[in-house]
N, C-alpha and C positions, 0 to 999 in steps of 0.2 A: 447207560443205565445209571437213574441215581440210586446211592445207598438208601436208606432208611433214616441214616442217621443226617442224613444230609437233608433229607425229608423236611425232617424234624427242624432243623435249623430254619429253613428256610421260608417254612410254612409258621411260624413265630416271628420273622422279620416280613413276611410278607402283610402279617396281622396290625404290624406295628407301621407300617409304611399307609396302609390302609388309614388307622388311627393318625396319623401325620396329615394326611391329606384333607378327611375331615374337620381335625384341628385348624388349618388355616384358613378354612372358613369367614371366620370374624376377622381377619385380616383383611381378608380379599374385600369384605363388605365395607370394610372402615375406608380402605384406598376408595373403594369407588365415589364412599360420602364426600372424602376430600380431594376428590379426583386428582389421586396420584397414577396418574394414566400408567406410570412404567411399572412404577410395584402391581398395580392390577394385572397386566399383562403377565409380569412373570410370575405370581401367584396362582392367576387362572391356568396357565398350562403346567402348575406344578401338581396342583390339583388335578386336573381332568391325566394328566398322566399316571396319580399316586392311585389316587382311589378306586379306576378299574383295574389297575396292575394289583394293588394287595388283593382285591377278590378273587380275581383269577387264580392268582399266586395261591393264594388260603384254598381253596377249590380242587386246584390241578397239582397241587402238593400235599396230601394228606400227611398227616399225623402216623405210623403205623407200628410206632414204638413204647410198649409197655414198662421197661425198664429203662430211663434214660441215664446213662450213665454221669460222674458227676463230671467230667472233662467235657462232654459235652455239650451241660448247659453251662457253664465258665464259658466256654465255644459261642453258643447261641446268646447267652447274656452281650458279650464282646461287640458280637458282629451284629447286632441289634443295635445297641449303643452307636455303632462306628456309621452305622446306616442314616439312622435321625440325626447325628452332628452333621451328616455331611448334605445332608439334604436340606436342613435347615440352616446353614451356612447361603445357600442360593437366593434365597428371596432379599440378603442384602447384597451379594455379588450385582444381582439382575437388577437394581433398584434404580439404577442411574445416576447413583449418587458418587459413583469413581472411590467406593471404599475397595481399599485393597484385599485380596483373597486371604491373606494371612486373619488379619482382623477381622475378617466376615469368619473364619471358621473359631478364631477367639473368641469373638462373641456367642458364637453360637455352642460351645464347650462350654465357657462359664455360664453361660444362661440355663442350659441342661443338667450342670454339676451342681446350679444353686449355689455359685461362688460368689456371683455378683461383682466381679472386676468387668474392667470393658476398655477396649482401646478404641473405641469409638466413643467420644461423647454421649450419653445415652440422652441426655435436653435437645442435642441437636439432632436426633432420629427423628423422620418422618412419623408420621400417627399410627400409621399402619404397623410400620417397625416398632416401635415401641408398644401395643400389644403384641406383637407376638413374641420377641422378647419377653413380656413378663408370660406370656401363655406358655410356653419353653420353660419359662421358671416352676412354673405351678406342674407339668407334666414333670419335671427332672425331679421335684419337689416328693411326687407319688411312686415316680416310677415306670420307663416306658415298660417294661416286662409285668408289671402290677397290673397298669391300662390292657395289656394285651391278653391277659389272662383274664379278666373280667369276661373278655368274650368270646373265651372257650368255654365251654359246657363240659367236657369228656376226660378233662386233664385233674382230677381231683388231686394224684399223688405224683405224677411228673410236674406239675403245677408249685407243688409244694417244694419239690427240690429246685423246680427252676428261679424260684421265688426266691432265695435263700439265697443266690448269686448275686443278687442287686439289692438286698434290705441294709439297711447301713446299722449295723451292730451284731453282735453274737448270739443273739437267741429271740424270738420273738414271745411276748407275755400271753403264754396261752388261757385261752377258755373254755369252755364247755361247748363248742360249735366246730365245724367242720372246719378245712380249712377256707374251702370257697365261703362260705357264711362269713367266717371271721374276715374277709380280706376284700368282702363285697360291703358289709361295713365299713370298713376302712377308708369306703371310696365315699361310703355315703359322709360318713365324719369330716373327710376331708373337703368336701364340697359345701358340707353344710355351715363347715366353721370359715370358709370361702365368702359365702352368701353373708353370714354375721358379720363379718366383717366389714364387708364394701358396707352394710348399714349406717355400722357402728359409725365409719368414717365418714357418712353421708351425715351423720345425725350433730357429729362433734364439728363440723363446718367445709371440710376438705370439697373440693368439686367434683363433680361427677367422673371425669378421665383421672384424675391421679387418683380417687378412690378405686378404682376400676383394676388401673396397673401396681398402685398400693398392696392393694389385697390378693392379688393375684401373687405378685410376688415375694411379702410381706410374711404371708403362712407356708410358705416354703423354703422360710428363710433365706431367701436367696439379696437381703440389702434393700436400699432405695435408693436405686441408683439412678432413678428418672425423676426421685426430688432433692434437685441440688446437689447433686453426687453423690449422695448417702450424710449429708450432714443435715440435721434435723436441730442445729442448736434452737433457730427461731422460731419455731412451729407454736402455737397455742399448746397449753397445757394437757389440754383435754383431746387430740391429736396424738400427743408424744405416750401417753396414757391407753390408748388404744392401739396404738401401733407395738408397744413393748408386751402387753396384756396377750395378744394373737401372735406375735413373737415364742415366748414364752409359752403357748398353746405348742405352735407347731415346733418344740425341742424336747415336749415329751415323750415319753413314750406314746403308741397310740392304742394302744394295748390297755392304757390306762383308762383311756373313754368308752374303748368295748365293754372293758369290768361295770362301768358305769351303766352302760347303756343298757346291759343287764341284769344290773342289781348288784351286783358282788363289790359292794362301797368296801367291806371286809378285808377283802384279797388287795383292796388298793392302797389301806391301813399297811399292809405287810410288803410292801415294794420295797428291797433294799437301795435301789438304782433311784428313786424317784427323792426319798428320804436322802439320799448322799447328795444328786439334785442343788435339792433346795438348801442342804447346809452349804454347800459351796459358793452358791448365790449369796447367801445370808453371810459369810464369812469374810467373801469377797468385799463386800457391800459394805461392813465393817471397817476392813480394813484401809480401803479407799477411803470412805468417808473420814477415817481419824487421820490421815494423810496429808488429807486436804485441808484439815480443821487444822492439823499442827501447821502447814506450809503459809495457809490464810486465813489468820484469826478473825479478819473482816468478814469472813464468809457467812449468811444464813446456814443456821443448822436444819432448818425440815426441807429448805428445796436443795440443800446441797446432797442432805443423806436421797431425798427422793432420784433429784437426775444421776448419783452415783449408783444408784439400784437399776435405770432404765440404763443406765450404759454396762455396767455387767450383766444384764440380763441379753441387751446387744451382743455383748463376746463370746458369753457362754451357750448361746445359741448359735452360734457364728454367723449369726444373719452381720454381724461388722459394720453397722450405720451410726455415726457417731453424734451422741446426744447433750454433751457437756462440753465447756471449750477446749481444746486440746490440748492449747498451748499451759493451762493448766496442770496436766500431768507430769510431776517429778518420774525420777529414774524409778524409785517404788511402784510406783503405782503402773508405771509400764512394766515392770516384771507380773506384777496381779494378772494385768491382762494378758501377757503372755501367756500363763500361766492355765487362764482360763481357756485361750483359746488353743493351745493341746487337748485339753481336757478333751472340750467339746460338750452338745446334747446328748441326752439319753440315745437309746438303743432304739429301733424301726421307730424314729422319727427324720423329719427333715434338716436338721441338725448334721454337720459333722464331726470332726477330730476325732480324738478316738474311742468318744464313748464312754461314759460314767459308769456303765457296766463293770469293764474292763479296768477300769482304777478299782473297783470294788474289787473285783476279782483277783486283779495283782494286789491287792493292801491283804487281803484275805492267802495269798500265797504268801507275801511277806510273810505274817504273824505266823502261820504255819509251822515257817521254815526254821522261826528265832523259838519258836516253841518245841518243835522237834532239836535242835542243837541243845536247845535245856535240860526237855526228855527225851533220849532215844529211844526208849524203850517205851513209850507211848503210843497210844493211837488218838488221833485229837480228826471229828470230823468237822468239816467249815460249814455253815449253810446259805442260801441265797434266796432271797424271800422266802424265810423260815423253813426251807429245804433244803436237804444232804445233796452235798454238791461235790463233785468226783475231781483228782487231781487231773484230769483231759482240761475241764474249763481254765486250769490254772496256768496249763500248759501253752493252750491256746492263745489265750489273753496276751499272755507273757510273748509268745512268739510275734505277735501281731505290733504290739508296741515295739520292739525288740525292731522287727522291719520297717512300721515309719518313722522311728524315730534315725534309722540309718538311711530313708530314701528319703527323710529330709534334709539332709547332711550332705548325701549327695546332689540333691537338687541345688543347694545353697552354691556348691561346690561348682555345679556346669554352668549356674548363672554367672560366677563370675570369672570363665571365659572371654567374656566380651568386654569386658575391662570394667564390672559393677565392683564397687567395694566389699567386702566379704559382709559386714551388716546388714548393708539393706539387699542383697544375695539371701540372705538364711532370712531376714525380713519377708520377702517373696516367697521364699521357697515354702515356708510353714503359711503363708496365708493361703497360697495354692492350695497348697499340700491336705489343711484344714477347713477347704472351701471357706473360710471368712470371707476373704478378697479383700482385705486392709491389711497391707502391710502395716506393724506398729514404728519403720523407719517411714511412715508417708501418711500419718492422718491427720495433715492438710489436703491431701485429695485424693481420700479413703478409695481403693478399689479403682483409679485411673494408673494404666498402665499405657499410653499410647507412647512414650518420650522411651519407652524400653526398645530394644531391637528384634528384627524379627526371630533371632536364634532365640534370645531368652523366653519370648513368647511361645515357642515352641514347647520349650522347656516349661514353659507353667501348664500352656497347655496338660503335656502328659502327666504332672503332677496335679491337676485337677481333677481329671479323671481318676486316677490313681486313688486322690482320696475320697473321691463318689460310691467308687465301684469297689472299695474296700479294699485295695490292692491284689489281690488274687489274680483275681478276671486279668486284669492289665499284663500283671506277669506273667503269666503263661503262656505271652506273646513271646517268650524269651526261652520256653520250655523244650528242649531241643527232643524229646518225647510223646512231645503234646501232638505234633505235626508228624513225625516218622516214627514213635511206638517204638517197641524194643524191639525193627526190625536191622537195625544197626549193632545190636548186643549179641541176635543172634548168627550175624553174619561172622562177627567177631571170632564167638565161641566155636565156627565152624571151621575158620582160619585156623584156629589153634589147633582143632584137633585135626587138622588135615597135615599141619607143619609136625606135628607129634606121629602119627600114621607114618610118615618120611620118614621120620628118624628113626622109628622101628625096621 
């Protein structure tokens, strides 16, 4: 007999395995234009196996839980997630092309996480693999748990906490709309700014297939790693322009375009996260540019300040695709970067690190804290887009940074196991960790990690995911409660009072 709660899980990855199946789709049709007979083959039977198994599955596994607990969908978030890497690792296994398993599920983790690294040259993929690759990016980009809930109908408020396990940041920018209205949006914004985009790039000169994979995986910040690695130094102007403009689109919040899309230009005036945003950009952009100007006084001042603007706007999105020449950058201006790509994009955007929220949030516990030592006897409230904001959010925030900046450390640490040198180890480890996929020890070939071993690969791996899935979900694979509950506590407490009973 299965539980209910098992139900529940399983009937969400069956939805999502469904959605997989019809996703590769335009893969299957692209192999057959180029007649890649073997990718067609195993496309075709990935498909005809996915898409009547998620119906059935979705059908013969109802839903029948009105309160889902929050372990649960951490549970269901996980093994969703763990479902589509592993399935979508197959269409390059079965390709014929002798890539190895390790690197097929590499690729297929950073193309979901929107890291944009690859141990497979991503020019030399077949056509077929190379959309789906960027198709993977734009789904990781949304969210498979976001896709799957679109096409439930009945899950308003389990919907809403399952949601909450895979959005990347701390709170979403609400509005005056339900939860399904706001996130049915979301889908349409993210599509539509999708569509503008392949235009834009159709119209600024780019070809029809790198427009295609460009934009695909371009607004989900996931790199461009299928033009030229991610180095865009010689691209046309008006190219680099577009490409940074829809970058920068998809690191805001998205929450910002709902306000718009219904009038409330107001509410978007008073965003503290979007405001911090763009000073840090501007800051950034500053700073490099006078960097550059003291190091090369030969320099133009308006295309030096301009490509210094598209290359932080690069980091601070962590889409990581590198726009000015590298070899350029002093030790300064690699700390900038650094510096930016902690930070990260806003909150329920495609963007990772840790969220511009969250540095608000901690600067705002900071000041608090140097304010109460001044006054104790004060009561001083903080607010967050001009709202009273409780000490939880300060707490949270703080604990949140507090763990990746320690399971970057450690990450840095097991890379260099296999005998990497401790720099480009914590190099790796924070660009995983931050979905970028440029290590700042390696941007001569931003996001290529094939010359690494397969242990370290393993290792970014789980710190990709890690920093996708906002570390939670991940760790509670380690949760020795999460899987046997306190039936080990209460065995415990029964030991003791049975050895107590004796002694009596």
């Amino acid at each position: 007999m299965i539980s209910t709660r098992k139900k529940f899980v399983m009937n969400i990855m069956s939805i999502a395995i469904f959605i997989y199946g019809i996703a590769i789709l335009p893969s299957l049709f692209m192999a057959a234009r180029y007649n890649e007979l073997g990718i067609f083959e195993s496309m075709a039977v990935i498909a005809i196996v996915c898409i009547p198994l998620g119906i059935l599955g979705h059908k013969a596994l109802p839903n029948e839980l009105e309160n889902v607990p929050m372990s649960v969908c951490y549970v269901t978030t996980l093994m969703t997630w763990a479902a589509v890497i592993i399935l979508s690792a197959l269409p390059y296994y079965f390709a014929g092309e002798g890539y190895r398993i390790v690197d097929c599920f590499f690729e297929s983790i950073a193309s979901w996480t929107t890291t944009g690294a690859s141990a497979i040259p991503t020019e030399s993929l077949p056509v077929p693999l190379k959309i789906w690759r960027s198709e993977c990016n734009w789904m990781g980009g949304i969210g498979i748990i976001l896709l799957t809930l679109t096409l439930v109908s009945k899950w308003q408020f389990v919907g809403q906490k399952l949601a909450s396990t895979e959005i990347r940041g701390p709170e979403f920018l609400m509005s005056n709309t339900t939860f399904r209205q706001a996130y049915r949006r979301i889908l349409g914004i993210y599509c539509s700014m999708t569509v503008i985009h392949y235009v834009a790039l159709r119209v600024a000169g780019m070809t029809q297939m790198n427009s295609l994979l460009t934009a695909l995986s371009n607004i989900s910040t996931s790199g461009l790693q299928h033009l030229n690695n991610g180095v865009i130094t010689g691209f046309p102007l008006a190219i680099k322009i577009v490409i940074v403009v829809f970058t920068f689109m998809g690191s805001i919040n998205v929450g910002i375009f709902v306000l718009a899309l219904i009038g409330k230009f107001k509410r978007i005036l008073d965003q503290s996260e979007l405001k911090m945003y763009l000073l840090i950009i501007l800051v950034a952009t500053i700073l490099l540019t006078g960097s550059a100007m003291l190091a090369h006084e030969d320099m133009p001042f308006f295309s030096t300040i301009g490509n210094t603007l598209m290359q932080v706007v690069s980091f601070a999105s962590t889409a990581g695709f590198i726009v000015t020449e590298y070899q350029n950058l002093n030790a300064f201006m690699l700390c900038v970067i650094l510096i930016l790509m902690f930070i990260g994009a806003c909150a329920i955007s495609t963007g990772g690190g840790l969220k511009v929220s969250r540095i608000v949030y901690s600067a705002k516990s900071l000041s608090n804290n140097i304010y109460t030592h001044i006054h104790p006897n004060s009561i001083r409230t903080e607010t967050y887009n001009k709202q009273p904001t409780n000490k939880d959010n300060f707490t949270q925030s703080n604990m949140y940074i507090a763990t990746f900046m320690l399971l970057y450390i450690i990450g840095g640490i097991l890379i260099t196991a296999d005998g990497t040198d401790a720099y480009t180890a914590l190099s790796y480890s924070q660009a995983m960790l931050t979905n970028v996929g440029s290590p700042i020890s390696e941007l001569a070939n931003p996001g290529i990690v094939s010359h690494m071993t397969d242990y370290s690969k393993c290792i970014m791996c789980f710190l990709m995911l890690c920093g996708r899935l906002e570390i939670y979900p991940v760790m509670m694979l380690f949760s020795y409660r999460l899987w046997f509950g306190d039936k080990s506590k209460t065995k415990f407490k029964k030991a003791i009072q049975d050895i107590q009973r004796e002694d009596k």
